[in-house]
C-alpha positions in Angstrom: 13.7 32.6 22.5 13.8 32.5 18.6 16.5 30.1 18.6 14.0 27.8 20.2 11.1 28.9 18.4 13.5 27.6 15.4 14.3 24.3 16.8 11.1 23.5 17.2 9.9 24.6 13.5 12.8 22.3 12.3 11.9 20.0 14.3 8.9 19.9 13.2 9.9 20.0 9.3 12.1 16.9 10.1 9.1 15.0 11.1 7.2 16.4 8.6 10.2 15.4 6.1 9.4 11.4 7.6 6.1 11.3 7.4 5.6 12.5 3.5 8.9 9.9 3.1 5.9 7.6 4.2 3.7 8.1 1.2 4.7 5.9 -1.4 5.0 3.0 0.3 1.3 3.5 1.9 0.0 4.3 -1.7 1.8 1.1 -3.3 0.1 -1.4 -0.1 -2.9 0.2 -0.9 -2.9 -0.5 -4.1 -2.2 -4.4 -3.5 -5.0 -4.8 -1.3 -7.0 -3.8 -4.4 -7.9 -0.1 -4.3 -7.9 2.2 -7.6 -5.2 5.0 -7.5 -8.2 7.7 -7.1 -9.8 5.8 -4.6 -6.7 5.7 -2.9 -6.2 9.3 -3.3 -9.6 10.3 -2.4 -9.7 8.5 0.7 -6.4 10.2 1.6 -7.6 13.8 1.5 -10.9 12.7 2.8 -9.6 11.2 5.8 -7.1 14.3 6.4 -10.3 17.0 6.0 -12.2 15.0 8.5 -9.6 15.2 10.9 -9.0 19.0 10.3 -13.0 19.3 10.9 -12.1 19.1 14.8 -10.0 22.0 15.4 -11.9 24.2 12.7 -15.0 23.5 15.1 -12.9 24.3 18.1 -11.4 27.5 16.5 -14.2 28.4 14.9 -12.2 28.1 11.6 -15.3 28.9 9.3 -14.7 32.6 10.8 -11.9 33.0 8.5 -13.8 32.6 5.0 -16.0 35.8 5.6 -13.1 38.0 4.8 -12.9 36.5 1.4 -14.5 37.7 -1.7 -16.2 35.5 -4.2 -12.7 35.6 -6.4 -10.8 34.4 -3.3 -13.1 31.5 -2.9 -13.4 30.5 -6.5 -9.2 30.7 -6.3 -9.1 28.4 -3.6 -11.6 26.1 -4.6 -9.5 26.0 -8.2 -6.8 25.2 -6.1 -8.4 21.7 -4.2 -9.3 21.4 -8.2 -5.5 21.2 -9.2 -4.5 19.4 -6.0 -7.2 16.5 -6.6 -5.2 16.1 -10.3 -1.9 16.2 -8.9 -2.6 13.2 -6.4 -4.5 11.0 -8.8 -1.3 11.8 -11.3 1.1 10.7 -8.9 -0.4 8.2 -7.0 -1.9 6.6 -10.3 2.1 6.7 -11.2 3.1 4.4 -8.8 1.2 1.5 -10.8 3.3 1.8 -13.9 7.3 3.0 -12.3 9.4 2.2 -9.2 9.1 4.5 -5.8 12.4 5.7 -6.6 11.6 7.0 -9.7 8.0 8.2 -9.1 9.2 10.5 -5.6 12.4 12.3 -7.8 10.4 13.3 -10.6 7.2 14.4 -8.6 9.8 16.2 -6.3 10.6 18.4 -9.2 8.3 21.4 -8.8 10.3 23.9 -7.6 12.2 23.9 -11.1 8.5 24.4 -12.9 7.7 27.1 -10.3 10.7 28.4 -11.6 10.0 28.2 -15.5 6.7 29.6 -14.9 7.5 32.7 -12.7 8.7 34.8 -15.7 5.4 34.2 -17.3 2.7 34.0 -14.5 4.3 36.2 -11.9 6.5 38.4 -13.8 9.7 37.8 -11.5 12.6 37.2 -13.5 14.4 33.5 -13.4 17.9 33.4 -12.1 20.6 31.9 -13.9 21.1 29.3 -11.3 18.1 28.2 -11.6 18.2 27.2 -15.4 21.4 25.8 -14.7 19.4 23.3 -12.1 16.8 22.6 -14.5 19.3 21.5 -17.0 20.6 19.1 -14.4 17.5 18.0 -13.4 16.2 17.2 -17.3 19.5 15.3 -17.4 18.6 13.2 -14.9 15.5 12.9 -16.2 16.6 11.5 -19.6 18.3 8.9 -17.1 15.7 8.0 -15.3 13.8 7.6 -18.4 16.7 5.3 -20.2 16.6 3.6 -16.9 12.8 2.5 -17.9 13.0 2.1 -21.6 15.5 -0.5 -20.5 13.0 -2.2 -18.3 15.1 -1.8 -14.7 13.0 -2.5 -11.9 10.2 -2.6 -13.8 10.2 1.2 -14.8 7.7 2.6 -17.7 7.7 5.6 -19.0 4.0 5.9 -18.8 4.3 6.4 -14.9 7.4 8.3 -15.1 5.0 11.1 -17.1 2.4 10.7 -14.9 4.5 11.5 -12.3 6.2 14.7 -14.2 2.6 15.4 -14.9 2.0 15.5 -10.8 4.7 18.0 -10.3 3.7 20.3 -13.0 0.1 20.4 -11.6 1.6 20.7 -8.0 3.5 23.6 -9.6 0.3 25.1 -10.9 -1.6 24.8 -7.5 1.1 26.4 -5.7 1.5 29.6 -8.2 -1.9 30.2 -8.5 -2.9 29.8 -4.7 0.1 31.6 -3.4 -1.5 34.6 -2.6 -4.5 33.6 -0.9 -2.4 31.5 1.9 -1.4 33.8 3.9 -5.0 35.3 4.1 -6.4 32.4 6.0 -5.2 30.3 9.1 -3.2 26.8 8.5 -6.2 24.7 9.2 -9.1 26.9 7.3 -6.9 27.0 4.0 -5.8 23.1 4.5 -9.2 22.2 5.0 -11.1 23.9 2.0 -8.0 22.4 -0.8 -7.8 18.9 1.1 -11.7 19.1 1.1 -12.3 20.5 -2.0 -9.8 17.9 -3.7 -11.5 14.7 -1.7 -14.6 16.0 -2.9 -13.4 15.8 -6.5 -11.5 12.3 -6.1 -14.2 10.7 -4.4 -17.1 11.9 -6.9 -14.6 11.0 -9.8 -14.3 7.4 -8.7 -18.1 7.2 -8.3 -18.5 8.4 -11.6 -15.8 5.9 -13.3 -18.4 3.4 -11.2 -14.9 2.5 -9.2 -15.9 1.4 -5.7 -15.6 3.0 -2.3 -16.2 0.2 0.0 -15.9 -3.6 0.4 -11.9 -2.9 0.8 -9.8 -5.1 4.0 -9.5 -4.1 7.4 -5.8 -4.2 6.4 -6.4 -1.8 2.9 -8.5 0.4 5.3 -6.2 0.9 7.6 -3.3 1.9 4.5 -6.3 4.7 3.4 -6.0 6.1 7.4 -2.3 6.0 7.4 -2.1 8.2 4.5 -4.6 10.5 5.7 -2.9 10.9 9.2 1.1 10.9 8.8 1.9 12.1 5.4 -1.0 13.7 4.4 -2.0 15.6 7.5 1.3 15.3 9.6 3.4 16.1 6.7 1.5 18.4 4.6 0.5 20.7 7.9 4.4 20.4 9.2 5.5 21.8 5.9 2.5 24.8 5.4 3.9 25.7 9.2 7.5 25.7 8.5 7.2 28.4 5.8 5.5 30.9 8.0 8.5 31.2 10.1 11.5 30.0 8.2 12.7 30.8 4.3 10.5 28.9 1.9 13.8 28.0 0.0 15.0 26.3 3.2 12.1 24.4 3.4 11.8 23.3 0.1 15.8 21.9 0.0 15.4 20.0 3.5 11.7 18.3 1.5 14.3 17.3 -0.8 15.2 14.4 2.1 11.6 12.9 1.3 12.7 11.1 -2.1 15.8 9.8 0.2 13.0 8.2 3.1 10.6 7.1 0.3 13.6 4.8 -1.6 14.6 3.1 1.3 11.5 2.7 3.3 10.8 1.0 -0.5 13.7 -1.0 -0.5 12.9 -2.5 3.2 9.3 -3.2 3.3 8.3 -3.4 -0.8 12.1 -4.8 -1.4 12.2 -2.6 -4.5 15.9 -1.8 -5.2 16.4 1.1 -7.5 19.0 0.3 -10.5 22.3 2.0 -10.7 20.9 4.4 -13.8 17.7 5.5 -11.2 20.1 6.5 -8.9 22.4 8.2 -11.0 19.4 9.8 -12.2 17.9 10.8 -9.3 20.6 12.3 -8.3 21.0 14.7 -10.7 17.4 15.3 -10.4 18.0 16.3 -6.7 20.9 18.2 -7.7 19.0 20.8 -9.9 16.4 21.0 -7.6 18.6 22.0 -4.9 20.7 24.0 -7.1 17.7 25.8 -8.7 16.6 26.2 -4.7 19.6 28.2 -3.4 19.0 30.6 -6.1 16.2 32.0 -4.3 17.8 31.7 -0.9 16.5 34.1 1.8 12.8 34.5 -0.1 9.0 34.3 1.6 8.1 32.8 -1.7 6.0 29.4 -0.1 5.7 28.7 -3.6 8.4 26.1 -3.5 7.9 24.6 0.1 4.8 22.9 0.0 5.4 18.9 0.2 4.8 17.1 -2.7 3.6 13.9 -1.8 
């Protein structure tokens, strides 16, 4: 019985893997149908918390906040706050660098988790996992010669927006780590999604950027991110690390910057150049190194998807 319960969690993380490899490419079609990066990232998270309204009705979801304190609810909402900063980083990212780029660099927030554990959490950092940030900043010094060079278009501007996106996907994860386990899946995905639209949305308004008059065709980009890697992958991901090592999880994500360059290279036909991929690499490297030095951990700091 819990050899199947674990084929169908992996299962599960494998689709959830595909969907978030999904993301990029959405985000960049968007983009040329003329939507602002926060628009675009608003409309994702929106669409995913209406969704999630359903089965919080059904469930009775709502049920679950009463048995949090004031300080619980100020955390989480903090944490939609961080989450609304990390899309509009990344996504906004994927104006100025290549997919390839963009997904690597964003995918490293295990390595900040990492960095900041000593500090925040008071765990101590293993050797291992210095020795994959070390990796990982080597690839990053790639990736970054890669866009002083001007390969595939690559600017440094959107390769630190998207280092930006992991730290404050880092920062989101740390701080809200406690509190997920107190709530169901859908009650805590529903208050960060919501509380993060909520923030996109009324940030765009305020820049006086608009929220309608967008194509059928544009539209229909803002649902697909809301459905497949949004809610799809995001949920898949949350559910995986309730039954199965966060460290696990947070390698096999490591398949996402894999999906996201090629589904790039057959519908945008953006190939990455040969110092990208040497970069990127090296980036996945560390991660994964830096990973397996917390193998066998609950931590779900780590396993949350990225993008």
């Amino acid at each position: 019985m819990r050899k199947l319960k674990n084929v169908k969690v992996w299962g599960l993380l494998a689709a959830g893997v595909l969907a978030m490899s999904t993301a990029s490419t959405f985000v960049r079609l968007a983009q040329a149908g003329g939507a602002p990066s926060l628009v675009v990232a608003g409309y994702r998270l929106g669409i995913a918390t209406l969704v999630l309204t359903i089965p919080m009705a059904i469930g009775r979801g709502w049920r679950d906040y009463a048995t949090l304190d004031a300080r619980a609810i100020v955390i989480l909402l903090l944490c939609g706050v961080l989450l609304a900063l990390h899309f509009a980083s990344w996504i906004t990212s994927l104006e100025y660098t290549s997919v390839a780029s963009s997904v690597t660099i964003v995918t490293t927030t295990p390595l900040w988790i990492g960095l900041a554990s000593p500090l925040i959490l008071k765990e101590k950092t293993p050797r291992q996992t210095w020795l994959g940030l070390g990796l990982a900043i080597c690839g990053g010094i790639i990736v970054g010669f890669a866009g002083q060079t001007g390969s595939q278009g690559v600017t440094l501007r959107g390769d630190l927006l998207a280092l930006s996106g992991a730290i404050l996907m880092a920062s989101y994860l740390i701080i809200g780590r406690s509190y997920r386990e107190r709530l169901s899946l859908t009650a805590y995905l529903w208050i960060v999604n919501g509380t993060a639209a909520v923030v996109l949305l009324g940030w765009s308004a305020f820049q006086s950027l608009p929220l309608t008059g967008y194509s059928t065709g544009t539209i229909g980009w803002f649902i697909a991110l809301g459905l497949i890697p949004q809610l799809i992958g995001h949920s898949a991901a949350n559910y995986a690390v309730r039954h199965v090592s966060a460290t696990l999880v947070a390698i096999a994500i490591l398949g996402e910057p894999i999906g996201s360059i090629i589904l790039a290279a057959i519908v945008l036909k953006e190939l990455p150049g040969e110092l990208q991929l040497v970069g990127g690499l090296l980036i996945l490297a560390g991660i994964g190194l830096a990973s397996l030095a917390d193998t066998g951990s609950k931590e779900p700091a780590a396993a949350n998807p990225i993008t």
